[in-house]
N, C-alpha and C positions, 0 to 999 in steps of 0.2 A: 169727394170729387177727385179725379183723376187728369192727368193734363198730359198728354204725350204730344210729344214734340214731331212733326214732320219733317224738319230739316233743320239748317242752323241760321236761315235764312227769314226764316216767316213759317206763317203755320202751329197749329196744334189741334188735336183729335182730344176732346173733352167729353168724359163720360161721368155719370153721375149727378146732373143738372137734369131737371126735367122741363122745359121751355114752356108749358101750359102757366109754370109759376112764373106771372109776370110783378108778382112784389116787389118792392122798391131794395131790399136786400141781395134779391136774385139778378135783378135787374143790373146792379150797380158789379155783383160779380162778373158775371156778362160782358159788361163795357171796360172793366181794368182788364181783362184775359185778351179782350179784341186791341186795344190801344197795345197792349206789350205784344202780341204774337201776330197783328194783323188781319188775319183772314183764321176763326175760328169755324169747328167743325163737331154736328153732334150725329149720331147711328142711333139708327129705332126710334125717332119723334113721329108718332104718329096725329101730329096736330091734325085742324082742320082747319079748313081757310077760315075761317073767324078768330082763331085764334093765329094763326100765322099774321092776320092782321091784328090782333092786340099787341102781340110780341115786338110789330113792328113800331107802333104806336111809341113805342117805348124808346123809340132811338130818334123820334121827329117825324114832323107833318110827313104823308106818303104824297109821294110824285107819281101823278099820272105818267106815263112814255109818249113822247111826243107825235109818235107815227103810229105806233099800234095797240090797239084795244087789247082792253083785260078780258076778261071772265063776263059773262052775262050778269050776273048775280054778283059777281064781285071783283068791280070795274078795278077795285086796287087791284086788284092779283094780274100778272104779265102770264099767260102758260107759253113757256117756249116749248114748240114742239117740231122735232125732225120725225117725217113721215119714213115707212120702211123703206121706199125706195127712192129717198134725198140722199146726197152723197155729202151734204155740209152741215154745220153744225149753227147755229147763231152766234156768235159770238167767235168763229172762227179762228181770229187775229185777237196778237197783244191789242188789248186796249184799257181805258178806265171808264166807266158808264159815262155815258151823257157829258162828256168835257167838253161838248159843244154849246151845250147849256150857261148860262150867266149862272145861275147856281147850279153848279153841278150836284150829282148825289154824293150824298153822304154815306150812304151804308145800302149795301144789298141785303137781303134774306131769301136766298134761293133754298128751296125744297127739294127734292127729287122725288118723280111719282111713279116713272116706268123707265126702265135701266136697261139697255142692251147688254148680255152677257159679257161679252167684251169690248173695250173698245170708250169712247167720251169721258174721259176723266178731262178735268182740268188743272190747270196749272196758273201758279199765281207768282208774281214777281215782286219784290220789297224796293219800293221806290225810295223811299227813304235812307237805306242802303246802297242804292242804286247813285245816288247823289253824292254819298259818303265815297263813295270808292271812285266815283268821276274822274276821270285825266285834270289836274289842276287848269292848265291850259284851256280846257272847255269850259271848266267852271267859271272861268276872268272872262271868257267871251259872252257866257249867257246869264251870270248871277244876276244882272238888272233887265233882263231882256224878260220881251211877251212874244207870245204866240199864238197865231191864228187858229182856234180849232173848228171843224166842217163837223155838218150832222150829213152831211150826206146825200139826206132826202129818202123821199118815203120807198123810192123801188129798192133802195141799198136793204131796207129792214123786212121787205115781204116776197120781193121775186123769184126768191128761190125755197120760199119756205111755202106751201101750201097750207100751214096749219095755223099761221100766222096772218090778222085780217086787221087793213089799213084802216085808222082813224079816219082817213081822207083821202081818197090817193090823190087830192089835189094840192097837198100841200107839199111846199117846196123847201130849198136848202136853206140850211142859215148858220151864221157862224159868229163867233166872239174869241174875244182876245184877253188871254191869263197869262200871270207870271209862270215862266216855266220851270223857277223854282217857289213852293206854296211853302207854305209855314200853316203846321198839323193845329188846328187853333186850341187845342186839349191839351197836346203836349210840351206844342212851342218847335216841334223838330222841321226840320228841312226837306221837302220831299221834290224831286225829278218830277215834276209834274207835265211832261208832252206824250205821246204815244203812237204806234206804228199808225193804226187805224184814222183815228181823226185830225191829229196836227198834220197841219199843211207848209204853216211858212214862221220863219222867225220875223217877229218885226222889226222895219229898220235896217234888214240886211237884201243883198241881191241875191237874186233866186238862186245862183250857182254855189254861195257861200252857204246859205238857207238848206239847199239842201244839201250838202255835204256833210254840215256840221249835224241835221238832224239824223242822215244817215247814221253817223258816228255814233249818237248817242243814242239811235234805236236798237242797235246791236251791242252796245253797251247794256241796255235793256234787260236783254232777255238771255245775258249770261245765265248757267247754270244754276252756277252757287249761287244765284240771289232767288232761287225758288224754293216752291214746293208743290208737290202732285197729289191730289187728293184721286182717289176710284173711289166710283161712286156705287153705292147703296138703296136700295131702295123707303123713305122716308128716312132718308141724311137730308141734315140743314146746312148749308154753310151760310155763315153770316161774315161778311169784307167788309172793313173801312176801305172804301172805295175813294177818299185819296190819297191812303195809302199804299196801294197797291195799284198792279194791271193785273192783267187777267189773260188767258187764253183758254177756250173749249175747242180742244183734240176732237176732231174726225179722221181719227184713225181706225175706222172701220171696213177694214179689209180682211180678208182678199178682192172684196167684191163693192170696195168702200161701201155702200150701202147696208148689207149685210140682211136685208129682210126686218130690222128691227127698228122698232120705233123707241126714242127717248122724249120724256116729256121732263120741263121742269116748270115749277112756279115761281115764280120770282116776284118780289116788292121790293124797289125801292125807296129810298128816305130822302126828303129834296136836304141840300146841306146847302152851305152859306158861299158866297162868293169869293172866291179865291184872293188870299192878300198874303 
């Protein structure tokens, strides 16, 4: 096994692991590599959805998404897909999955199946670092505070994606309230837990304070040094502790944002435990 590092930040490109082995020895490798580097990364998995969903199996119960259907055949699996002539990406903005959720997710396992020559990489951010490195000053303002997170609603997840087909379109917004700082329940660490995308408001505070101070800390965010850029491959896995990290999918697809190319990815979820 092999471990290269992506930055100093989060990240590692792991080669020598073959993901079909879901044994309790591989398994357990897997999950120390994720807890210490966050958002881990394999090139040439050519699993297949049944096995993408054993693998997944193995990090806890799979979460349906609240707005949009999986796969016919295999309702775990999410396909995100940008058509050739969408200009946006899903997941476009920092954000952490589903933190509008009472239990948010725990861990994603994104695939990739069709890769635009150039152009959709993502970028992941160390919240946990993110918290560490905080202005003291903000910390004493929000170490006991919550925050409201929005899901948005079903038009935010499908109106611009054509490939992408609503659970319901009749279902509406809905929101919950977490500490915006979480404590990692595996490792015991402190994690920034708010995000550009779905928190709205701090609790407890007037909306002018609310938003200023989240300003402050979403641009704290998405500082450089607290990242790392994955380019993607065609059948690369990435697998994110998803609260440890955000997340951003680059539509950088220019000259003509579009660019004629189509990106798919599969994605499953892991429902994880309630934020405390």
């Amino acid at each position: 096994m092999k471990v290269e590092l992506l930055s100093g930040a989060c990240g590692a490109e792991i080669t020598g692991i073959d993901l079909r082995d879901i044994s309790n020895d591989n398994i357990k490798i897997i999950k120390d590599l994720l807890f210490e580097h966050k958002v881990i990364f394999f090139r040439n998995q050519g699993i297949t959805h049944q096995e993408q969903i054993d693998l997944s199996k193995c990090f806890g119960p799979i979460e349906k998404h609240a707005y949009v259907k999986g796969l016919p055949a295999y309702p775990e699996i999410l396909r995100i897909v940008k058509e050739p002539f969408e200009k946006n990406n899903w997941g476009e903005n920092w954000h952490s999955d589903v933190s509008y959720n009472p239990e948010p997710t725990l861990a994603v396992i994104l695939k990739s199946v069709e890769i635009p020559p150039i152009g959709g990489d993502t970028m992941f951010a160390n919240m946990e670092l993110a918290w560490e490195t905080l202005d003291e000053k903000i910390k004493n303002k929000v170490r006991d505070k919550k925050a409201l997170h929005s899901s948005l609603g079903v038009a935010f997840f499908i109106d611009n994606y054509k490939g992408m087909e609503a659970r319901d379109t009749n279902l509406g917004e809905y929101s919950n309230e977490h500490p915006i700082v979480r404590t990692h329940p595996e490792t015991g660490k402190k994690i920034l837990y708010v995000n550009w995308t779905y928190t709205k408001s701090i609790i407890g505070m007037d909306k002018k304070e609310s938003d200023d101070l989240l300003t402050k800390i979403f641009k704290h965010q998405e500082r450089l040094e607290l990242t790392c850029r994955f380019k993607w491959t065609k059948n690369a896995v990435a697998i994110w502790d998803n609260r440890s990290v955000i997340h951003y999918a680059i539509a950088d697809y220019f000259p003509n944002r579009g660019l004629e190319h189509r990106r798919i990815m599969d994605r499953i979820a892991v429902r994880g435990e309630k934020p405390f």
